[in-house]
C-alpha positions as CSV (number, residue, x, y, z in Angstrom):
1,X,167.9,-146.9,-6.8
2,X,166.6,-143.8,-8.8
3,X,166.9,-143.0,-12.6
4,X,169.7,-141.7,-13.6
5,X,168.9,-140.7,-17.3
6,X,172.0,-140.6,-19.9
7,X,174.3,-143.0,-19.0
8,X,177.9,-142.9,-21.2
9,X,179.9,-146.4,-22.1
10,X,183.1,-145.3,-23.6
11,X,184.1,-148.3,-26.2
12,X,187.1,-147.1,-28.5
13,X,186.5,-143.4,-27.9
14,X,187.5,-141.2,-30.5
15,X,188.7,-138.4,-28.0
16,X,191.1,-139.4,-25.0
17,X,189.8,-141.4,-22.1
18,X,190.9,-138.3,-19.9
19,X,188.6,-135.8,-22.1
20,X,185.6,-138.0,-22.3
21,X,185.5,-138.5,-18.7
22,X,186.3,-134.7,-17.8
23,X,183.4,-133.5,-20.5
24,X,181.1,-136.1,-18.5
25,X,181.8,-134.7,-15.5
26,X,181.5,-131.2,-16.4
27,X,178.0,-132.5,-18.3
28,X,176.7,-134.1,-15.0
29,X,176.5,-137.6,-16.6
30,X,175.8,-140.3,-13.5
31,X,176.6,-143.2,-15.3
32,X,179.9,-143.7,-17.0
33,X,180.8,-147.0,-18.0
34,X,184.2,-148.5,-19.3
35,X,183.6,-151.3,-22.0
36,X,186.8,-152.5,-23.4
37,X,186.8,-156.2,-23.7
38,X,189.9,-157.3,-26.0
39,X,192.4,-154.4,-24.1
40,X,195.6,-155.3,-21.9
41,X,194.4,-155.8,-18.3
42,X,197.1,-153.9,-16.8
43,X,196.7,-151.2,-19.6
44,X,192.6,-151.3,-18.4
45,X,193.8,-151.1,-14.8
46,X,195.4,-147.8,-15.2
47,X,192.5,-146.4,-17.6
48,X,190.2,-147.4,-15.1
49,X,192.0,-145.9,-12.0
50,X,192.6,-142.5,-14.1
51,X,188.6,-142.5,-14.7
52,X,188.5,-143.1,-10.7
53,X,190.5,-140.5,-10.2
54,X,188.7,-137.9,-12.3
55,X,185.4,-138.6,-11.3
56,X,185.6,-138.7,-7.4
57,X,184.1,-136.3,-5.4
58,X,181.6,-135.7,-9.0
59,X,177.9,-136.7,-9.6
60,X,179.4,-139.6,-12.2
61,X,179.6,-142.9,-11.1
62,X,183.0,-145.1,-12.6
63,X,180.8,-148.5,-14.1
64,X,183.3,-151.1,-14.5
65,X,182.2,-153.5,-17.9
66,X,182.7,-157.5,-17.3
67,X,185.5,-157.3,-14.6
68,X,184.8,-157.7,-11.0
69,X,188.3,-158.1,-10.4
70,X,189.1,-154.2,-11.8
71,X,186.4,-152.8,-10.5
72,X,187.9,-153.6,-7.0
73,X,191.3,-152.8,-8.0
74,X,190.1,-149.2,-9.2
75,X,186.8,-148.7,-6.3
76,X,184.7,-148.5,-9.0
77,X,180.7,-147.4,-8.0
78,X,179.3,-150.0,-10.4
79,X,179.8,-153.7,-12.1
80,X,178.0,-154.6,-15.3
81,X,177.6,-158.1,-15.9
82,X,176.7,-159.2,-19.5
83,X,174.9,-162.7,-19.9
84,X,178.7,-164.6,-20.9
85,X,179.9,-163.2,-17.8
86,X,180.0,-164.4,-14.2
87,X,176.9,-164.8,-12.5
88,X,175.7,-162.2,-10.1
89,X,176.3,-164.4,-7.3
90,X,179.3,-165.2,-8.0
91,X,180.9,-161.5,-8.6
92,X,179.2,-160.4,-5.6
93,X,182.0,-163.1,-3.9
94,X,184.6,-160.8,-5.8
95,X,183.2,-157.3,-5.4
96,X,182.8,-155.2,-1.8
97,X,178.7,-154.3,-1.2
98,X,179.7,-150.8,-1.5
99,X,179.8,-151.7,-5.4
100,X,176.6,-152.2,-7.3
101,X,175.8,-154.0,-9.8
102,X,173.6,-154.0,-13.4
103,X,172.9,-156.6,-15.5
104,X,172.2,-157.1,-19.9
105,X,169.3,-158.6,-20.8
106,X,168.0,-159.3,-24.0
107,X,164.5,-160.3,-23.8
108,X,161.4,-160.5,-21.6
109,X,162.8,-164.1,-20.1
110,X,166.1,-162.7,-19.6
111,X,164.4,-159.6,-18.2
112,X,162.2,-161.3,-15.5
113,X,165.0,-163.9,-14.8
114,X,167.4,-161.2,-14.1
115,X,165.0,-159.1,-11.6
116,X,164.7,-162.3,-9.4
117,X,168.6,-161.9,-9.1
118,X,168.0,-158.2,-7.6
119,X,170.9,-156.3,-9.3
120,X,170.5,-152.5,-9.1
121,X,169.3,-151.7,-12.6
122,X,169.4,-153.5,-15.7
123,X,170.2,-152.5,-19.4
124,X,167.6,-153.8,-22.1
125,X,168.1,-154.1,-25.6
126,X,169.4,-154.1,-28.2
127,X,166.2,-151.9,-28.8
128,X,167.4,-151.1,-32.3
129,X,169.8,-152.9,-34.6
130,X,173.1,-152.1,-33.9
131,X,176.9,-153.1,-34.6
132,X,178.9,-152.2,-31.5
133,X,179.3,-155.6,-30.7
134,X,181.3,-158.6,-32.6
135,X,177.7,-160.8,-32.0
136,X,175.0,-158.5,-31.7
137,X,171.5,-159.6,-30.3
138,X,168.6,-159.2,-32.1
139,X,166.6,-155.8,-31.6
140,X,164.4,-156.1,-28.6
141,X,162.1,-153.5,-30.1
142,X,160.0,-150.6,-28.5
143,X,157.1,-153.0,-27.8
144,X,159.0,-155.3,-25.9
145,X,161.0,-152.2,-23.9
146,X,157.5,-150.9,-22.9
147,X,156.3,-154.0,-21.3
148,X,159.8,-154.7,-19.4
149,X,158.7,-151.3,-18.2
150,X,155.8,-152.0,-17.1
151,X,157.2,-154.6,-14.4
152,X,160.5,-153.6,-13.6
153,X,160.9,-152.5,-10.5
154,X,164.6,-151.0,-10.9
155,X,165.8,-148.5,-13.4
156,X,165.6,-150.3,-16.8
157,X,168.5,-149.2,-19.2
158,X,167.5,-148.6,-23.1
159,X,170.6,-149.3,-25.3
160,X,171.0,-149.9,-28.6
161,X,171.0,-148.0,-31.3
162,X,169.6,-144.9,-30.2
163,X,170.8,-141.9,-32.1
164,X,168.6,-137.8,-32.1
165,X,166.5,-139.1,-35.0
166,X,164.9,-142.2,-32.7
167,X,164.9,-141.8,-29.4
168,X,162.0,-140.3,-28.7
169,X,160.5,-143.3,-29.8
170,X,162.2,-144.7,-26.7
171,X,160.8,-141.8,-24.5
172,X,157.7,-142.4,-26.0
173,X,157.8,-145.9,-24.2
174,X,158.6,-144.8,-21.2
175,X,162.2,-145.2,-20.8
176,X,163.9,-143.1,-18.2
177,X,167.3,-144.4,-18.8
178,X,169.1,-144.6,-22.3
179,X,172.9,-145.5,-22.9
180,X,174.6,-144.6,-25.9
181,X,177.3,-145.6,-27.7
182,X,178.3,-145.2,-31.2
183,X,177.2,-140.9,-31.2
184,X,179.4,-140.3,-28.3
185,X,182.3,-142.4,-29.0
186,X,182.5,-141.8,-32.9
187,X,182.8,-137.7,-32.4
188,X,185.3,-135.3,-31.5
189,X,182.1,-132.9,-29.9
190,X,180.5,-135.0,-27.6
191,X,180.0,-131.7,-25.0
192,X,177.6,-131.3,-27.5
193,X,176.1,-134.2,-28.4
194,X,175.8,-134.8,-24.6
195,X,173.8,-131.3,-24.7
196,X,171.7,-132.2,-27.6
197,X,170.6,-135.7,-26.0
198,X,170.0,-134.0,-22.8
199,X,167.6,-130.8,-24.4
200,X,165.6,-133.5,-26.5
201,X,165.0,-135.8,-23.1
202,X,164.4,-132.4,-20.9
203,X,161.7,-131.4,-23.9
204,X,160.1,-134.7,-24.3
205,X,156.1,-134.4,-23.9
């Protein structure tokens, strides 16, 4: 599997559902994950086919969060599994081979461990503190994102914290990949946001 660069995970958005995924289209964006843990399953269902229905025939991939089950309901292009969830082995029972699927990790063990499982990419991080989540993990850091860098052997994921004033530390290490959360979902201009991110990556050194 190839980088994909900016990769979207819409927790909580602050626009519609509808308009974030129709701005990512427009934008490109090949990764678009939906990450809503405490919502309604059938309410998710019906987000989640909406997304689906948007973003076929597009460059953006539909990245189902935690639920094998919905991404099979709503043909999504990707699973991610976090640590808590099922095991890889076990969703691939669930889920068809035409869906792929990315792991969390959360430190150089996890890391290694998870690349012996051979999902198609994995995320890494926190790399800086954050609070999107109710139990955050503790900041990975950009020393340990180089070295999982340096031995992956599938697109690695940088998420965590990353906002314009950091991540070119994060370029700096080598990351290819880089999800955001919190400065997409907590605006009403993420067209440009997504356009700032993407002209700082494009005029990295």
């Amino acid at each position: 599997m190839k980088d994909f660069g900016l990769y979207v995970i819409i927790t909580k958005p602050t626009l519609s559902y509808s308009k974030v995924v129709e701005i990512c289209v427009e934008n490109e964006i090949k990764m678009l994950q939906l990450r809503e843990k405490n919502m309604p399953d059938k309410k998710l269902l019906a987000i989640a086919k909406n997304i689906k229905s948007i973003v076929k025939d597009s460059k953006t991939n539909l990245v189902i969060n935690d639920r094998p089950d919905i991404s099979v309901l709503c043909d999504a292009d990707f699973l991610h599994l976090g640590q808590e969830d099922l095991a890889i082995e076990e969703a691939r029972k669930i889920v068809h081979q035409n869906i792929h699927i990315g792991l969390s990790t959360h430190s150089i063990i996890q890391a290694k461990e998870s690349l012996t499982k051979n999902p198609d990419y994995i995320g890494f991080g926190p790399v800086f503190p954050t609070p999107t989540k109710a139990n955050p993990d503790a900041a990975v850091g950009i020393n340990q994102l180089s070295e999982v860098l340096q031995f992956a052997n599938i697109p690695v994921v940088a998420i965590g914290g990353i906002f314009p004033e950091n991540i070119k530390k994060v370029l700096k290490a080598g990351a290819k990949n880089f999800a955001m959360v919190r400065y997409f979902m907590e605006t009403k201009n993420l067209d440009k946001r997504i356009k700032k991110i993407k002209s700082i990556i494009n005029n990295s050194d």
